[in-house]
C-alpha positions as CSV (number, residue, x, y, z in Angstrom):
1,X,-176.7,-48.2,-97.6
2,X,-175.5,-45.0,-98.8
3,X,-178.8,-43.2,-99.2
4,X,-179.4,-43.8,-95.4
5,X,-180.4,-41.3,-92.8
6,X,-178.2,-41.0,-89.5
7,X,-180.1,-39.4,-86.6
8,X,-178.6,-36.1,-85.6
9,X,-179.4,-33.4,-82.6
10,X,-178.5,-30.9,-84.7
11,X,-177.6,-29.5,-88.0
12,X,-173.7,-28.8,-89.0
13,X,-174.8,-24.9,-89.7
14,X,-176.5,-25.7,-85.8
15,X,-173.3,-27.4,-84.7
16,X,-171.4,-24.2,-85.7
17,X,-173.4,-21.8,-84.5
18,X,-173.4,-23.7,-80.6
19,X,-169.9,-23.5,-80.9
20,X,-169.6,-19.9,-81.9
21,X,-171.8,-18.7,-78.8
22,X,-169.4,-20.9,-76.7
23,X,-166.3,-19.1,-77.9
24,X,-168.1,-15.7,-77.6
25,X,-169.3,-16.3,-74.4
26,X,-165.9,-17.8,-73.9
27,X,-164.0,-14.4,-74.9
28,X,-166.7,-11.8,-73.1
29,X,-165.6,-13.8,-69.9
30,X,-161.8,-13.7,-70.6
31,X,-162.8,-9.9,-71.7
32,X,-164.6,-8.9,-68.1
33,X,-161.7,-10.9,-66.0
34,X,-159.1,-8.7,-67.8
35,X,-161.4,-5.6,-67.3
36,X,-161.7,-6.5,-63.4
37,X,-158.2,-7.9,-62.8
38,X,-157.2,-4.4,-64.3
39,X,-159.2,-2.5,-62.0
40,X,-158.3,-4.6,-58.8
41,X,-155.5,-3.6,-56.4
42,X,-154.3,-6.5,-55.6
43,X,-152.1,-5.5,-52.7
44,X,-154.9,-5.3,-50.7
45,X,-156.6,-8.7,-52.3
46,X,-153.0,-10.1,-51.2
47,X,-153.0,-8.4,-47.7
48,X,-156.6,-9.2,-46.5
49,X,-156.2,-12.6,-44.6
50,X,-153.7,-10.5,-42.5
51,X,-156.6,-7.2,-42.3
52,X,-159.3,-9.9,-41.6
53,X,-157.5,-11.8,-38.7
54,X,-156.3,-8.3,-37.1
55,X,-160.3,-7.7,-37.4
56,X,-161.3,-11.0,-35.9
57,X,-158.8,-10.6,-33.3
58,X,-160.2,-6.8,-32.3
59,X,-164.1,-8.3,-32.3
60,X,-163.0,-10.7,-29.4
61,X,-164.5,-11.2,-26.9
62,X,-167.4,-9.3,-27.9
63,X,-169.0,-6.5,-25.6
64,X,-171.6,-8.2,-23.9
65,X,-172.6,-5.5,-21.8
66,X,-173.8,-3.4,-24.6
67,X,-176.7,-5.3,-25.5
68,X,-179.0,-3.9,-23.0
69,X,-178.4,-1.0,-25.3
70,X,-179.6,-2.5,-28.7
71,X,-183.1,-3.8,-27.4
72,X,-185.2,-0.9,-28.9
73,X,-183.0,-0.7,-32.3
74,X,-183.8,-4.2,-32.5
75,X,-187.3,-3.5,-31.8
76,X,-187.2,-0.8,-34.3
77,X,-186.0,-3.0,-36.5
78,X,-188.7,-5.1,-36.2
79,X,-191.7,-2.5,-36.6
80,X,-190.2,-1.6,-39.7
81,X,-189.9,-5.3,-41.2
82,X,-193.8,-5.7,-40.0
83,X,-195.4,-2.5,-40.4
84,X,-193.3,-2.0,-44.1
85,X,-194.9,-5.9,-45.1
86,X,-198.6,-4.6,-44.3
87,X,-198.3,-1.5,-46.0
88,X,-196.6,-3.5,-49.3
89,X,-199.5,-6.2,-49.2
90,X,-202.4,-3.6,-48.9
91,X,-200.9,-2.1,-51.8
92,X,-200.0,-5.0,-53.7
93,X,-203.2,-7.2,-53.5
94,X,-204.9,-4.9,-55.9
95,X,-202.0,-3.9,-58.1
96,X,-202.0,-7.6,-58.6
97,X,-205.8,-7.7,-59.2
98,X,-205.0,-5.1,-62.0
99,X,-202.3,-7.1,-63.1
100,X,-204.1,-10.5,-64.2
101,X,-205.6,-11.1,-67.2
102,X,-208.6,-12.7,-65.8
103,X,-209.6,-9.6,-63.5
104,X,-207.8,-6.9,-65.0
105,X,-210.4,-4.0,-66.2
106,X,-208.2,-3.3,-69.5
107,X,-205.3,-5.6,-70.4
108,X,-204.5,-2.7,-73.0
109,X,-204.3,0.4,-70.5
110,X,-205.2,-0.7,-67.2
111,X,-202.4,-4.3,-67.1
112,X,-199.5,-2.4,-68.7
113,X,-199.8,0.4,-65.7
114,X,-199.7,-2.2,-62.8
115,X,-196.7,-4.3,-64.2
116,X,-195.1,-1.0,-64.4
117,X,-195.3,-0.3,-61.3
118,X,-194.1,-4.3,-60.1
119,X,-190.9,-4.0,-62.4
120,X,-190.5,-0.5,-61.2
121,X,-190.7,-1.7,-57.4
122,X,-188.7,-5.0,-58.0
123,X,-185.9,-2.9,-60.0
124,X,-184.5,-0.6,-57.2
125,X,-183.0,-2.2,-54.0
126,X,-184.4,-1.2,-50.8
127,X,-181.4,0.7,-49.6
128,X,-181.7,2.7,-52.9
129,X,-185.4,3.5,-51.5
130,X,-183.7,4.3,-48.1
131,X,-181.2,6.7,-49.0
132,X,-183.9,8.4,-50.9
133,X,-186.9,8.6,-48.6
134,X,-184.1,9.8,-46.1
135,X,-182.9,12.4,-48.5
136,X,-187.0,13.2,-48.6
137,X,-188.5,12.7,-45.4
138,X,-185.6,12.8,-43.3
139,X,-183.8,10.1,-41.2
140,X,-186.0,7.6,-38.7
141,X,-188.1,4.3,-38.9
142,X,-190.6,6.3,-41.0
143,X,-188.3,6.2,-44.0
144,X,-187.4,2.7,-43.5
145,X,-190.8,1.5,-43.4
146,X,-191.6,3.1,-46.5
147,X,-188.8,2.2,-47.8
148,X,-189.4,-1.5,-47.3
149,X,-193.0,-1.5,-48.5
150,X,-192.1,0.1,-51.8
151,X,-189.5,-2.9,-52.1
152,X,-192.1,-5.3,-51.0
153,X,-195.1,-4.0,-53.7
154,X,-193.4,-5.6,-56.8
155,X,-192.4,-9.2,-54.8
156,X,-196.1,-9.7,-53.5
157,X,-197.6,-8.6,-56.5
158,X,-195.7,-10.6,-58.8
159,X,-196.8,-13.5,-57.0
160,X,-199.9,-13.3,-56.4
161,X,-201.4,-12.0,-59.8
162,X,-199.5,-15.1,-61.5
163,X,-201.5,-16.9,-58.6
164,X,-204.5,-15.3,-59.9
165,X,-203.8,-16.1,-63.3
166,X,-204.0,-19.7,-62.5
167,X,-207.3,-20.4,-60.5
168,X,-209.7,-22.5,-61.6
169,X,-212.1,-20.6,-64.0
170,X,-215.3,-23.2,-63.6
171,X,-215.0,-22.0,-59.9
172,X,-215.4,-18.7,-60.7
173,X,-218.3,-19.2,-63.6
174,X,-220.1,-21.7,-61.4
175,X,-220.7,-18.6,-58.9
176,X,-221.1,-15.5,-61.7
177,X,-224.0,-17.9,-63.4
178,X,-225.7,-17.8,-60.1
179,X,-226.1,-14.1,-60.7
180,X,-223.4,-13.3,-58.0
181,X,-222.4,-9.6,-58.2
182,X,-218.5,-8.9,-59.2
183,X,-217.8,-8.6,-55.5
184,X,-219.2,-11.6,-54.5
185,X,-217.4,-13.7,-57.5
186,X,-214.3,-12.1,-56.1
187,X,-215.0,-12.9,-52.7
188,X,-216.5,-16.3,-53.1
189,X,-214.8,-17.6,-56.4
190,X,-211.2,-16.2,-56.8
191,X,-210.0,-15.0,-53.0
192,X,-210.6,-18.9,-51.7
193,X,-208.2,-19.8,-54.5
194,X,-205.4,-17.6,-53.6
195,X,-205.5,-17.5,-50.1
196,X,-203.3,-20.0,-49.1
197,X,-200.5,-18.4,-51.6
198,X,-201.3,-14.7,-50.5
199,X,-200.6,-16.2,-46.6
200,X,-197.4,-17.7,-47.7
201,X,-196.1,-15.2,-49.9
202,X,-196.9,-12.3,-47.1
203,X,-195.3,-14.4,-44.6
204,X,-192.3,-15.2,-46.5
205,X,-192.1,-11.1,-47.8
206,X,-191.9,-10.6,-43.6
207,X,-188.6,-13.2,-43.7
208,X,-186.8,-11.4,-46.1
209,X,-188.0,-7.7,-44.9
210,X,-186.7,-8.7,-41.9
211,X,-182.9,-9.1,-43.1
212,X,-183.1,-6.1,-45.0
213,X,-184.2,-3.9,-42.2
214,X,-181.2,-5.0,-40.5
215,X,-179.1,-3.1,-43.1
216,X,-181.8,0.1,-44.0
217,X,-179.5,2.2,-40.7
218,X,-176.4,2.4,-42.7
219,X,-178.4,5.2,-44.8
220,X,-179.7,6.6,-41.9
221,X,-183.8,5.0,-41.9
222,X,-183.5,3.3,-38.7
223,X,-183.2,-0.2,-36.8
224,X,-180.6,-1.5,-35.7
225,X,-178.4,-0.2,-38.5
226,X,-178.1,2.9,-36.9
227,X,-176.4,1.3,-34.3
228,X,-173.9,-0.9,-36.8
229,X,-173.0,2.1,-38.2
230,X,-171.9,4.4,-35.3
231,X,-170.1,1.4,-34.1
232,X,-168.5,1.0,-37.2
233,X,-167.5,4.5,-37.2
234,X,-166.0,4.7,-33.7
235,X,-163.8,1.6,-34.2
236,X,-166.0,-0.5,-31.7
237,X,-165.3,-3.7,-33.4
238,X,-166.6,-5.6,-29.7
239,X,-169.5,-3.5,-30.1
240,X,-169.9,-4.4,-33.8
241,X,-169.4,-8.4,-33.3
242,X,-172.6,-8.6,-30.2
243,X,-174.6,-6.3,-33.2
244,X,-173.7,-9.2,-35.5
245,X,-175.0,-11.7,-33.2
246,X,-178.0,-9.8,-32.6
247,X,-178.5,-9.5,-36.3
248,X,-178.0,-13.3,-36.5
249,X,-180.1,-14.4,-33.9
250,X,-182.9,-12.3,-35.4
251,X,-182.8,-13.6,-38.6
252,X,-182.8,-17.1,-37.0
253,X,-185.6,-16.4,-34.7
254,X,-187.9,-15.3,-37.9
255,X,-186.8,-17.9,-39.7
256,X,-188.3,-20.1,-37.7
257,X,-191.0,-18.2,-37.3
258,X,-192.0,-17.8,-41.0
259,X,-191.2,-21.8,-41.5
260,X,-194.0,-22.6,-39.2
261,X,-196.5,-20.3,-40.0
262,X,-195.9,-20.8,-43.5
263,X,-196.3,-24.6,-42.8
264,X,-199.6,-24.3,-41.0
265,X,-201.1,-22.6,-43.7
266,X,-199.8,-24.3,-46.6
């Protein structure tokens, strides 16, 4: 009986070495509450139910009247959302053509370029893009737009070259041994595949674009921003709680849009 085996998930050196990242993940965490607890004034933290109900209490009732000025910021708003998602997906459909392994003209050279550019667009928040295209370009929905298809470029192409990646190869040799041209093998044998995903993902890229437009005015690259901001400024907390609303009802709205066109595709 002594010479028996007993099953166990892990080693002891295993054991040991689970419960030594615990208590260094333990301590890091202990570490970064001391750091932020140190670098918190906490007479505000203590103080802010009272700030936030004197807030709530100035953004009541809300300035109705005002919204017959935020139509076209909202409108604005909305061209940049659109025309910034068409822009991102002309741009992105081949980067993530280059991307793939299976279409890719050089997964040594040509592959490493395109997922640079993905991580690169993925890595920088679009208000980052904003406040530099402003700083370039100047201030207007021009900025924003671009601002919002460089955001977009890394999001579409991510997900569509991984789509790519995973289409059905007999497909695609069923049609080259026909003596199809490269075009046509692309046209006939991989695009069919990832059309319903490309849909999807470009309607759900228009959802999130969408909120983020909403924000892109409070560095000066239009929508309805713009408008947040000067109120903002000027103390017009009424006028700030009917631009929330707006902002909420927008999102809503396109969140039911992109639901339902999403589900008629897919």
């Amino acid at each position: 009986m002594s010479d028996e085996l007993i099953w166990r998930r892990r080693t002891r050196q295993r054991d040991l070495m689970v419960w030594f990242c615990y208590l260094l993940a333990i301590a890091l965490f202990l570490f970064c509450l001391e750091r932020i607890s140190f670098a918190t004034e906490w007479f505000f933290v203590q103080d802010a139910p009272r700030v936030a109900a004197d807030l709530g209490s100035r953004m009541v009732p809300p300035k109705w009247n005002y919204l017959r000025e935020l139509w076209i910021p909202l409108w604005d708003t909305l061209n940049i959302a659109t025309l910034g998602t068409l822009l991102a997906v002309a741009l992105a459909t081949p980067i993530a053509f280059l991307a793939a392994r299976n279409t890719t003209p050089s997964i040594r050279f040509v592959r490493p370029v395109a997922l640079l550019i993905i991580v690169s667009s993925r890595s920088i928040n679009s208000l980052i893009w904003g406040l530099l295209l402003v700083t370039i370009i100047g201030p207007g929905v021009l900025a924003g737009i671009i601002a919002i298809s460089f955001r977009s470029i890394g999001f579409v192409a991510k997900l569509l070259y991984e789509a790519i990646e995973e289409i059905d190869e007999t497909q695609v040799e069923a049609i080259a041994a026909t003596g199809a041209s490269a075009t046509q093998v692309m046209t006939y044998g991989i695009w069919p595949q990832i059309l319903p995903t490309f849909a999807g993902v470009s309607v759900f890229r228009w959802d999130i674009n969408i909120r983020e437009s909403t924000i892109l005015g409070l560095v000066g690259a239009g929508g309805i921003g713009l408008q947040l901001q000067a109120s903002i400024n000027i103390v017009a907390w009424q006028q700030v709680s009917v631009i929330l609303i707006a902002i909420l009802l927008t999102v809503v709205v396109s969140e039911w849009v992109s639901a339902r066109v999403r589900h008629s595709i897919i």
